[in-house]
N, C-alpha and C positions, 0 to 999 in steps of 0.2 A: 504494500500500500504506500502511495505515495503523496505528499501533501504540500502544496506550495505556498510557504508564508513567508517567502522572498521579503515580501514589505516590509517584516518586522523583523526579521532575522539577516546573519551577514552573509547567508547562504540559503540553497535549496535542504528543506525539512525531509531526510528520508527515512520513511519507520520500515524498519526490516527484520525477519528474523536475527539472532543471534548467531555469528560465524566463529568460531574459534582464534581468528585473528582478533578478534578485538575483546580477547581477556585482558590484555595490560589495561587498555582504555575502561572497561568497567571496572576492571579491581580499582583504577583511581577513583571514581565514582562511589565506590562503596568505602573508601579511605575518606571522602569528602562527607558522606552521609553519616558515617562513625563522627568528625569533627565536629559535622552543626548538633549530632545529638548530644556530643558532651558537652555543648553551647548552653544548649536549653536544657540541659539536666545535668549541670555543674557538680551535685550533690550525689549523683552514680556513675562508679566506675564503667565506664563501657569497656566492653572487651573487645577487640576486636576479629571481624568475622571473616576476612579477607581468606584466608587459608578456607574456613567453608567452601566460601564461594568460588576456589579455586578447585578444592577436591569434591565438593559435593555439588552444588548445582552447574556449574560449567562446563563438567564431565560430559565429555560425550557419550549418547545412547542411556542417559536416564530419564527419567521420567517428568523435568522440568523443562519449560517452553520459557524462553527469552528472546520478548521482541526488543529492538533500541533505537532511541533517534538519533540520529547522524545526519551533521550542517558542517561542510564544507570536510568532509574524512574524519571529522573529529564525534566520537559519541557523547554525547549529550546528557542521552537518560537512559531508563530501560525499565521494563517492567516483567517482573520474573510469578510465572506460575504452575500449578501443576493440575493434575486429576486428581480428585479426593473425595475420601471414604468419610469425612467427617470426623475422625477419631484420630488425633496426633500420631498416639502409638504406632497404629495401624498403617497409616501414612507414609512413617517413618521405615516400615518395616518395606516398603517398595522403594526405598531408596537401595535395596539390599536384593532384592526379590523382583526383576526386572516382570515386568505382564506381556513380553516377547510378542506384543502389537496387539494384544486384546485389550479389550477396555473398561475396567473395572469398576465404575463408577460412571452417571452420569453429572456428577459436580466438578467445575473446573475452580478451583482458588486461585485467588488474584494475591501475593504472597506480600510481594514489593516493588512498589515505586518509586521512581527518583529519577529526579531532573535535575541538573547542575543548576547552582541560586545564579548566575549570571541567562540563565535561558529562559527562566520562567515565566509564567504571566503571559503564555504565549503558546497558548493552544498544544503542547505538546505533549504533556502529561495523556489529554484526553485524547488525542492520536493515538497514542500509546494503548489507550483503552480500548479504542474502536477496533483500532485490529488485534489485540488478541481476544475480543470480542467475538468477530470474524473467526478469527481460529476456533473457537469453542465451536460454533456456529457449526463450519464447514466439517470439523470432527466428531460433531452428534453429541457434543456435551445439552444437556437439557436444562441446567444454571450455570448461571458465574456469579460466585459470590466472595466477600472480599468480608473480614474483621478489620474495623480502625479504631483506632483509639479517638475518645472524644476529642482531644486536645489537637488532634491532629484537621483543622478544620481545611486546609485549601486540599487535601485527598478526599473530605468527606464532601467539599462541592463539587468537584468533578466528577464523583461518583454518583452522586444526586444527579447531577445535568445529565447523565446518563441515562435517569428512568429506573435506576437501582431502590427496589422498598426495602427500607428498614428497620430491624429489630434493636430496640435499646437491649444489649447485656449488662448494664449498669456502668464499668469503664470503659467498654467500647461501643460502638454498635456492627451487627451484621449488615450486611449490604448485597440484596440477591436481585438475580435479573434472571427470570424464570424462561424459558423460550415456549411458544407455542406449538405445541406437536404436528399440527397441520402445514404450519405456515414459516416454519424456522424465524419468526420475529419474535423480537422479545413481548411476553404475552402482556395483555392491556392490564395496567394496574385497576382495582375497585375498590370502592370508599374512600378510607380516609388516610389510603398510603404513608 
């Protein structure tokens, strides 16, 4: 998918799967996103995750889907999810237990977002969303749904702007975008959303 906001950006917006060349460029990315969260939460040591996301999501032939946005060869952002059973443990246990192309759930989780703070405010985030929206879509996922934390408000607007209804879980909320079985659109929200 491809998206051109030329006018606000210093280059062409391109949202594309995840290639393996551009693990340096999101390891920075997740190096940036470790720094603004010890910003805003001065009072917890963050660990950092960079080594995960080297050997566990990055990995080629697992089970995590990673689109990114790319302006001028440089990435941007990314947004990393997978297929899920609902139950962490369980989840977890397919990071280990490959589904050799069968598809073991029809929920896809939206894990992690991130957009470098010099790009934002500029449509990309939700780019991000649409197409691996699209991906669910095209791969017969029947939700996409995403946990945020309350505090996290400019992820919980673009997920809103999206048609995403919401469950309060008290510090976060859920955030599901149900699809209709006829018609692969996301199905029409009722009442009081």
């Amino acid at each position: 998918m491809r998206k051109n906001l030329s006018n606000r950006l210093p280059g062409k917006l391109i949202i594309r799967p995840y290639r393996p060349e551009d693990e340096a460029q999101v390891l920075n990315l997740v190096r940036e996103l470790e720094s603004e969260l010890a910003e805003k939460f001065p009072q917890v040591k963050i660990e950092s995750g960079v080594e995960t996301y080297r050997t566990r999501y990055l990995k080629k032939g697992n089970k995590y889907v990673m689109y990114v946005a790319e302006v001028n060869k440089k990435i941007v952002g990314f947004l990393l999810g997978y297929p899920s059973l609902g139950i962490p443990e369980v989840d977890s246990l397919y990071d280990v237990l490959p589904l050799n192309g069968e598809k073991a759930t029809d929920e896809f989780y939206l894990q992690m977002t991130f957009v470098s703070r010099a790009y934002r405010n500029r449509g990309i985030s939700k780019a991000l969303h649409r197409a691996v929206i699209k991906y669910a879509l095209e791969h017969g996922y029947r939700e996409v749904y995403a946990c945020i934390a309350k505090w996290n408000i400019p992820e919980l607007k673009v997920i809103r702007s999206l048609k995403f209804e919401s469950q309060d879980l008290g510090t976060r909320y859920r955030l599901s975008l149900k699809f209709d079985e006829q018609s692969s659109s996301p199905r029409k929200r009722g009442g009081g959303g």
